[in-house]
N, C-alpha and C positions, 0 to 999 in steps of 0.2 A: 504494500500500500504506500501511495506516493505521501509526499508531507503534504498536510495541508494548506492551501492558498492563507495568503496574508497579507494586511494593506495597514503598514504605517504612514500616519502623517508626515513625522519630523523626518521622514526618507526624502519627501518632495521640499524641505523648508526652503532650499538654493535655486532647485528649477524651479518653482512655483506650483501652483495647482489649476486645473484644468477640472471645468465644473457643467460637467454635457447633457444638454437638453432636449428631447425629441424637437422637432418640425412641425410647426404650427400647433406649440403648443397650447395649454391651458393656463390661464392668468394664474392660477394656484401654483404650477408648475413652476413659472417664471417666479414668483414671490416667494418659493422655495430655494430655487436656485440663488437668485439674491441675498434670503436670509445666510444660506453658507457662506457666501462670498463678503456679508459686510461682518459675521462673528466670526469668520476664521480671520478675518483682518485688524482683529484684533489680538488673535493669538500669535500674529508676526508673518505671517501666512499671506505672500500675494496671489492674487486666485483672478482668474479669464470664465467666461463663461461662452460658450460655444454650441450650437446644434451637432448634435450627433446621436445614434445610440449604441457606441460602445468607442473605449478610445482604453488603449495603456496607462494605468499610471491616474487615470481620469477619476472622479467621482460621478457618477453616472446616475441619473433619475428616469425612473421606468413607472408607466402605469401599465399592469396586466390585469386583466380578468381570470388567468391562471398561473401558478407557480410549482410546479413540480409536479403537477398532475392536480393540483387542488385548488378549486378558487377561493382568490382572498376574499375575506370580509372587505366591509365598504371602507370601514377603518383598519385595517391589520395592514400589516407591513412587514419586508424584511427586509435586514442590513447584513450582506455576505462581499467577501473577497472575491475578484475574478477578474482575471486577465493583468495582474498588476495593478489593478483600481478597484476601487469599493464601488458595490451599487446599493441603491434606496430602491425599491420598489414595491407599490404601495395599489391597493384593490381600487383604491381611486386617489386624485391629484390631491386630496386631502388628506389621507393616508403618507404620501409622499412626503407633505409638510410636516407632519408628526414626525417619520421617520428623520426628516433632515433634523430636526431639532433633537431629537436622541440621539441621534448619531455625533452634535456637536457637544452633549454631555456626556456620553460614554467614552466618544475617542479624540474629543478636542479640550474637554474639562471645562466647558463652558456651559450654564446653569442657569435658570429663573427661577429660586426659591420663593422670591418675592415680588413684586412687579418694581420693588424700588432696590433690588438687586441683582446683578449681573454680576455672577463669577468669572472667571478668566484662570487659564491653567498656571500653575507655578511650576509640577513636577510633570512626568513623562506620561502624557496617556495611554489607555491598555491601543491596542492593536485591532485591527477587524482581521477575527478568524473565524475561517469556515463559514458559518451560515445562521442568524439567528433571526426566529419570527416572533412578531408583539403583535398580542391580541387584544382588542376591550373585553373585558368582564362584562358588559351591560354595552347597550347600542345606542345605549341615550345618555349620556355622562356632561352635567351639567352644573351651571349657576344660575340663581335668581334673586336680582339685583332690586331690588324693593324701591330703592331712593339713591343719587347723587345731586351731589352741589355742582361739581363740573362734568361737562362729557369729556375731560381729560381722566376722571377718575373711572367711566365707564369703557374710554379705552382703552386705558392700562389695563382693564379686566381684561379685554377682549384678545390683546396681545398676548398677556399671560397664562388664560386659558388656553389656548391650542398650542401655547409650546410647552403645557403642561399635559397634554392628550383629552384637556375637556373639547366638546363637539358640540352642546346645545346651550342659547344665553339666551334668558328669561328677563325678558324685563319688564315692568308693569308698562301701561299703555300709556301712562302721563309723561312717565321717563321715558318713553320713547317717540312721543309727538313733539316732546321737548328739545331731544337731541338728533332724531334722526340722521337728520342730512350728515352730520359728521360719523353718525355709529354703522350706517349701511355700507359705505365705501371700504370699513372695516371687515365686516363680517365679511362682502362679497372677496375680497382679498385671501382670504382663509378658508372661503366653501363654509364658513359655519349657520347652524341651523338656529332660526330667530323662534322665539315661543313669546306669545304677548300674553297678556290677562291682567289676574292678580285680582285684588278686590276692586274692581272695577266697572261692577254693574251700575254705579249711578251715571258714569260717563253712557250706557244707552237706556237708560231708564231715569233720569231725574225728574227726582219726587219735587224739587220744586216747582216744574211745570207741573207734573202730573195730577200729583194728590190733590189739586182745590177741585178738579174735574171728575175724579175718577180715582177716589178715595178706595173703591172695592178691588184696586189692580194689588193694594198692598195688602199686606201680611195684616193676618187679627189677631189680637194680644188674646189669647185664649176663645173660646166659644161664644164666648156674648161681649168683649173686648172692646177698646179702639181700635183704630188700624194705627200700624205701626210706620211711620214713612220710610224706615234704616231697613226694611225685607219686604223685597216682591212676593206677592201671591204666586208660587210656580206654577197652583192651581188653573189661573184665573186665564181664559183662555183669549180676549182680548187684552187685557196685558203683555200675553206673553208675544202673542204677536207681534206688537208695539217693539218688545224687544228683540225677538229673531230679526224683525226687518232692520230694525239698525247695526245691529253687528254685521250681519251679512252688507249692508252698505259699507259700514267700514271696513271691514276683508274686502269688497271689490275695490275699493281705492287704494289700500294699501298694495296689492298685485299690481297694478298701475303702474307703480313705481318702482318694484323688483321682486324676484321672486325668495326670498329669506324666509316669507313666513312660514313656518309648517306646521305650527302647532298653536292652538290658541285654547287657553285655561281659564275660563272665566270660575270665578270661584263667590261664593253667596257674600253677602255682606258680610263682615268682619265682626259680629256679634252671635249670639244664642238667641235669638228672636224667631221662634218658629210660628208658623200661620197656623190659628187654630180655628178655620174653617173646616168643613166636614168635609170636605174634597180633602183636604191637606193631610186632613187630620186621618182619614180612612185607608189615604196611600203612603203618610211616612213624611217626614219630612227629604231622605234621600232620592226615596224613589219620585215625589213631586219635581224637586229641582235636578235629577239628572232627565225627568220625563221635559223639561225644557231644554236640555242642552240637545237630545236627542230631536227633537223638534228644527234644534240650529241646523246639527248635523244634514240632515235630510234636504233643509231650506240651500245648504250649502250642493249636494249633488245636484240638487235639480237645476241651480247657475253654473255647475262645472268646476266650482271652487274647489280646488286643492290641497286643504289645509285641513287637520286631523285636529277634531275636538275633545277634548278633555274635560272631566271632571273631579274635583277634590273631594276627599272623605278627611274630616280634620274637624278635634273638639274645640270647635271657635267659644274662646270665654267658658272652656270648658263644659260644653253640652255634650254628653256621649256620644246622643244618638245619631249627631251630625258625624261621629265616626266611626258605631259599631252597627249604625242599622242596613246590611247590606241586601241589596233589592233581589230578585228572585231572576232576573234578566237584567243583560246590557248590553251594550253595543258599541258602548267608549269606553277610553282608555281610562285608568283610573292611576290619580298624584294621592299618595296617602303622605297626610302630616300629621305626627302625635305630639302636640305641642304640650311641653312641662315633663317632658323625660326628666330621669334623674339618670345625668353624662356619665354618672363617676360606675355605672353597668351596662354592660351591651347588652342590644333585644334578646342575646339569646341566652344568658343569665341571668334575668331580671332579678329582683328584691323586694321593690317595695310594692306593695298593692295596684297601683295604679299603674305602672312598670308592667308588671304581670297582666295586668285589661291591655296592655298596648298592643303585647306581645299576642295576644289574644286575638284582638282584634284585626294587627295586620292577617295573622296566619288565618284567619276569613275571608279576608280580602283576596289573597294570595291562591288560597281555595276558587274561591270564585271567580276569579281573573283566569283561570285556567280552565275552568268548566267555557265561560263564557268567548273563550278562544280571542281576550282582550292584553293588552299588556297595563304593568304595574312599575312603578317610580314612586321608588322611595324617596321623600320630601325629608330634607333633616338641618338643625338650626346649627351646625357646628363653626359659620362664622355670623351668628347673630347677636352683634354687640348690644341691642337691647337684652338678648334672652341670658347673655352671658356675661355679659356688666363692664365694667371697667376691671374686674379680677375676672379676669378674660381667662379660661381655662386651656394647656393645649390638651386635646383630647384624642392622642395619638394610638394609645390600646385601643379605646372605643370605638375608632373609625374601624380601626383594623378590624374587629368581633363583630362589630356591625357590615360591614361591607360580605364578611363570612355569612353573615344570617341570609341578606338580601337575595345573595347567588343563592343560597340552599331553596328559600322560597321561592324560589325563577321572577324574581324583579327583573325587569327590562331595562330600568334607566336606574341612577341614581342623579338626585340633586342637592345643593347648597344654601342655603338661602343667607345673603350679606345682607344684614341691616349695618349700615357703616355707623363709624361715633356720632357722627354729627346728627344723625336722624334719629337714634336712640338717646341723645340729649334731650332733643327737642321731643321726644313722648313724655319723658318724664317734666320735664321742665315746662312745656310751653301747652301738651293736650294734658296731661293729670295736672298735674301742679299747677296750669294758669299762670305762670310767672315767664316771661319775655325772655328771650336770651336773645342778645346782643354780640355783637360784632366784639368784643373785649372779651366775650366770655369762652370762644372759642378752641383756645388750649387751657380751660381748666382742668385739673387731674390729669392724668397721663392716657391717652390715643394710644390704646394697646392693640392697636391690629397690625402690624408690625411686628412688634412680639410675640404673637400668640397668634392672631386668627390667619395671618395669610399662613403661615407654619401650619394651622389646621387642613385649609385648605390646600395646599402641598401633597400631606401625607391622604386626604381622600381623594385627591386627582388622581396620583401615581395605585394606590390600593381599586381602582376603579379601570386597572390591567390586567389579565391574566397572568399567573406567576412573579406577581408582586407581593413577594414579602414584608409583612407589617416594623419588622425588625429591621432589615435592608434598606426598606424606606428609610426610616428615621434616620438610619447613620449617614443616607445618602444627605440627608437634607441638614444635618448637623455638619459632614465636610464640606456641602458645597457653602452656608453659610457661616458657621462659625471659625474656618482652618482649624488652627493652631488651637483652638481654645474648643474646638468641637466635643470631647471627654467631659470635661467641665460644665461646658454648656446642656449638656444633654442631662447629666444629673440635676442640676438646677429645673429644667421640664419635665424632671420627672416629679420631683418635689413641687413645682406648682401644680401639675396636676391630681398628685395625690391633695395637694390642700383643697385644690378649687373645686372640682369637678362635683363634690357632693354636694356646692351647694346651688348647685340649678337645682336642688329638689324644692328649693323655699318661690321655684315661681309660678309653683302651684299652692304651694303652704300660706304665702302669703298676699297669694293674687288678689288683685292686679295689682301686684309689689313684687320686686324684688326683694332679696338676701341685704342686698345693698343699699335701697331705700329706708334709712333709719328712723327718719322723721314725719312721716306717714304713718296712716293706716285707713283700713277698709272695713269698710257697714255696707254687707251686703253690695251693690255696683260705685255706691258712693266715697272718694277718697279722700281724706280730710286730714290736717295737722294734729301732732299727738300731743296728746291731753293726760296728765298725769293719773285725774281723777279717772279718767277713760279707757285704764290700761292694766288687767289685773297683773303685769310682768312675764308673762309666759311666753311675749316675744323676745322682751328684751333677753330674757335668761336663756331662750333658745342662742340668741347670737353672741352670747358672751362665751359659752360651749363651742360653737364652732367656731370663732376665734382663737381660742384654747386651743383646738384640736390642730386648727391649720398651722398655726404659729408655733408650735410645736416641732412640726414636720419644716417647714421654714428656716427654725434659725438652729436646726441642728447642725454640729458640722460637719463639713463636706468635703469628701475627700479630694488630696489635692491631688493635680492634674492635668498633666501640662505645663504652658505659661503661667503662672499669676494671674489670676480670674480679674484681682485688680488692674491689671498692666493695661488693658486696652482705652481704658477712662482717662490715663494717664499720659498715656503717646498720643494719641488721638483725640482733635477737638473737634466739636459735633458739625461745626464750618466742613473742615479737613473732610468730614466721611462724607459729607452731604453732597457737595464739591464732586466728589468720586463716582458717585451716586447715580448725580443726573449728568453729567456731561456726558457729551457726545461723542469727543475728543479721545479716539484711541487710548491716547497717551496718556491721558487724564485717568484711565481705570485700564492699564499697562498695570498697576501692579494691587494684585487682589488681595494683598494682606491689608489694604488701606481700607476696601469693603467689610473684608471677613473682620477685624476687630470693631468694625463700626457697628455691625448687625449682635457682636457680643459683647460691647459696651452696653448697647439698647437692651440689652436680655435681662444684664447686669441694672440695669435702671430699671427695667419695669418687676424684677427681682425686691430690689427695695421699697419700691413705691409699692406694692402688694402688704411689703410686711408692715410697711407704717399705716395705711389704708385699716389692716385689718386690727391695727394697736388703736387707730381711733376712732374704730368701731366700735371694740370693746372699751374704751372708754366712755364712750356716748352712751352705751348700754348699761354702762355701772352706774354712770349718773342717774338714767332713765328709772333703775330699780330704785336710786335712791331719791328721786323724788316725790318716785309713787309711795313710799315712806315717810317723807316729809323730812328727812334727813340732809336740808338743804345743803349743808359746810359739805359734807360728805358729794355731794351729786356736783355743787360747785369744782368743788377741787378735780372732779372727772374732768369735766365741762375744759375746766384748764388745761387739761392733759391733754383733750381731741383737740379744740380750738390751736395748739401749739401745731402737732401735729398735721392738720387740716393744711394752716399757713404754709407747712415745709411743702406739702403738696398742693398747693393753691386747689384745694379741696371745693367738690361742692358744695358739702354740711359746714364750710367757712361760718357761715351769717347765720344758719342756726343755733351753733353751737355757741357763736357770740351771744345771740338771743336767750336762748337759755341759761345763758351763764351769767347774764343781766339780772332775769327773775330767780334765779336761785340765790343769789347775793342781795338782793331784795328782800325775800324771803328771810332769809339768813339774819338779816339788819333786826 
């Protein structure tokens, strides 16, 4: 048996590279070709691009319908040696794109761990030997993007996702009438698939025209009720009309303009308001509102429309039956979301009660999606900075055990959903809380998506490939980000996750509050500032326990490893990494130890900003217990302790803790 074929880079460093593309090709093709030629030119690497399909020495991109006898998936690919040059070839010219971007982090050492990170090689990368094939694990591998401030922030996704092997971006319909014209030129560049919705039914159903007319279209608070104007009647069958015909208009104009859409997810209003009409009431709340979407569906063949409708199973405000009541027939695809998991257990060890109904419930669904010959996409919050706070958890076991459940269930897709800092501010500040946030307010407390949520989203991009290991992953995303400090840094993620992750269970404990919300509370849907007399302790005593618990696990020590975990805070100032960051300039991010200690300085920062966070929690808490005592001096001196605290973190319980620290020394007097 002869040696196996082989294809190093640094062989070509002096001649240059040769980067050959079929004849008349495919704008994906050509955008693949590109992307080699501008990130191998970074690794020092001069590189021509050329028409051909096979050259010596060449990198060659090929799209086949078959490869050894077997045809690829639409997404699979594979990267082998042949003739003296590596080839990419890929089931389709987006496949090819996937494959050139692994191909530049397997054998060029170049990486997008984060969208505001770019590796670049130091050492010698492995070699192309022999022949290897990457598959998706799911055929729908996705994000959905809730809200941005800029479509800079929407294209940084866009870019990140497919050279991460995501394939489908979700974005609600306001953020995308918003940005369009910038976000399509994107997409179509990359072949990736658009999905619209979201809670979006008032944009073709608003109740403020509606309701003064035609009060019977909305939902009934119970049997003899008002009408609700926040839930359509799905019953109600000139309503519903009202609304198939306007989505179906907006699908034909949006085809107008290009073909991206493929998928459209409208999902019910964003509360538990179920219509308790006798129609409503006699078919279900699921079966009424998918008996609508199925109505679109049909409205959509008979135009010729081409875009696959979807429906959600998800306990909105926590109503079950909006997620366990699954209909007897169907005909769409179905997104299930179980909002208020507890992160720190995957679906397929659950724990706690309600964990166990989840797990229940998908494997219904999962049931029925299969009888019904429908597919199923798993919805999951792992970069949702409302649902996971500012102690932003990473939650790298759980994607791994979770991503293991979804493939056993025969899940079709998996998805993401980013609620970014800035929008999860503004829920709690500006919709519960009623209080303004301003232009000044905008780097309070520390923007942990950075540290934590795009690392999330990382390790469920790559786990959402076949033969992607949960373990593998991590150390991948720990060298390409952290270098030298990668050891270190990874025990430090393990340690925030073991602190953080258990307490996503308080946002169902203390709905519609978080862990994090200390100065709140909830009467039934109503949210209000807390009140001593108001409060038997059994909050505050829960979060001074898991403060305990996490800070524990936090400030124990850590073994040392590597550089000095300190060293990167020290050589490098946050100018210097940032600098490296975003330019453009080859030369400027020529040397990656200037990135890799910047991203473990950050880790290192949002590392301590955690542990002070959760010291002036439980401060606030200790006060909390003591003033529901009347132990003023006592609740003061806390009050002292967070407010100190708070400051070091330009915190958002700043001006509460001031506030209470007023009336307790009043009190006190």
């Amino acid at each position: 048996m002869g040696k196996e074929e082989s294809y190093r880079l640094s062989d070509h460093l002096d001649s240059g590279l040769r980067i050959l593309v079929p004849k008349s090709t495919h704008e994906v093709l050509l955008f693949a070709a590109s992307e080699l030629k501008t990130h191998l030119a970074l690794a020092g690497y001069s590189c021509s691009m050329e028409e051909g399909e096979d050259g010596g020495g060449a990198i060659v991109l090929r799209v086949l319908d078959t490869a050894d006898g077997n045809r690829e998936e639409a997404d699979g690919f594979r990267i082998f040696a042949e003739n003296g040059g590596a080839v990419i070839v890929g089931g389709s010219p987006r496949a090819v794109l996937y494959g050139a971007y692994r191909f530049l982090e397997e054998h060029a050492g170049i990486s997008w761990p984060t969208p505001a990170h770019r590796s670049v090689p130091v050492g010698e990368p492995a070699p192309v030997v022999g022949s290897r094939r990457y598959k998706p694990a799911f055929s729908r591998r996705g994000i959905v993007l809730e809200s941005s401030e800029t479509s800079e922030y929407a294209k940084a996704l866009i870019d990140w996702s497919v050279k991460n092997g995501l394939n489908d971006l979700f974005f609600t319909i306001e953020l995308w009438e918003r940005f369009e014209e910038q976000l399509r030129p994107e997409l179509a560049r990359r072949q990736l698939k658009l999905t619209l919705g979201g809670h979006s039914l008032g944009r073709f159903f608003p109740a403020a025209e509606l309701y003064p007319e035609h009060p019977e279209w909305f939902a009934l608070a119970g049997e003899d009720g008002a009408r609700m104007i926040d839930q359509p009647c799905y019953s109600c069958e000139a309503g519903v009309e009202v609304m198939v015909g306007n989505v179906v208009s907006f699908a034909e104009r949006e085809l107008e303009k290009g073909d991206a859409l493929r998928t459209l997810s409208l999902w019910p209003n964003d509360n538990k308001h179920v219509c308790g009409c006798s129609a409503c009431r006699g078919a279900g709340f699921m079966t009424a509102y998918i008996g609508f979407l199925d109505r679109l569906r049909k409205a959509f063949d008979a135009k010729g429309i081409k875009v696959n409708v979807e429906h959600i199973a998800y306990n909105a405000q926590l109503e079950w039956s909006m997620l366990e009541d699954v209909p007897t027939s169907s005909e769409l695809d179905t997104l299930i979301a179980c909002w208020g998991r507890n992160y720190r257990d995957s679906f397929e060890e659950p724990i706690l009660p309600r964990d166990v109904r989840f797990k229940a419930a998908v494997d219904r669904w999962a049931e029925a999606c299969g009888t019904f010959g429908t597919g199923l996409t798993a919805f999951e919050y792992y970069s949702d900075y409302w649902m996971l706070t500012a102690l932003f958890p990473p939650l790298f076991r759980t994607i791994g055990e979770d991503m293991a459940s979804f493939r056993r269930i025969g899940a079709s897709g998996v998805m993401s959903l980013i609620v970014p800092y800035g929008k999860s501010v503004r829920i709690i500040r500006e919709e519960i809380s009623g209080q303004a946030v301003t232009a000044a307010d905008a780097g309070r407390e520390m923007d942990s998506e950075r540290a934590a949520m795009w690392p999330n989203l990382y390790v469920f991009a790559r786990m959402a490939w076949e033969e992607e290991e949960t373990e593998t992953t991590i150390e991948s995303l720990c060298r390409h980000l952290y270098g030298p400090y990668a050891e270190i840094s990874r025990q430090r993620l393990d340690r925030l996750s073991d602190a953080l992750a258990g307490l996503t269970a308080y946002n169902t404990e203390f709905f519609k509050l978080r862990f994090i919300d200390t100065w709140l509370r909830t009467d039934g849907e109503d949210v209000f500032g807390w009140q001593p007399a108001m409060d038997d302790g059994a909050v505050p005593r829960a979060r001074i326990d898991e403060c305990r618990r996490a800070l524990a696990i936090l400030e124990a020590p850590l073994e040392a490893a590597g550089p000095s975990y300190h060293e990167p805070a020290g050589l490098l100032s946050d100018e210097l990494g940032t600098a490296a960051l975003s330019s453009d300039d080859p030369a400027a991010v020529a040397s990656s130890s200037i990135e890799l200690s910047a991203d473990a300085a950050e880790l290192m920062r949002y590392y301590d900003f955690v542990s002070t966070k959760l010291r002036s929690i439980h401060s606030q808490s200790s006060g909390q217990l003591c003033a529901i005592e009347r132990r003023w001096e006592e609740a003061a001196s806390h009050w002292r302790e967070a407010l100190e605290r708070e400051n070091l973190i330009d915190g958002w319980d700043r001006e509460s803790c001031a506030e209470w620290l007023e009336a307790a020394m009043n009190h006190a007097r």
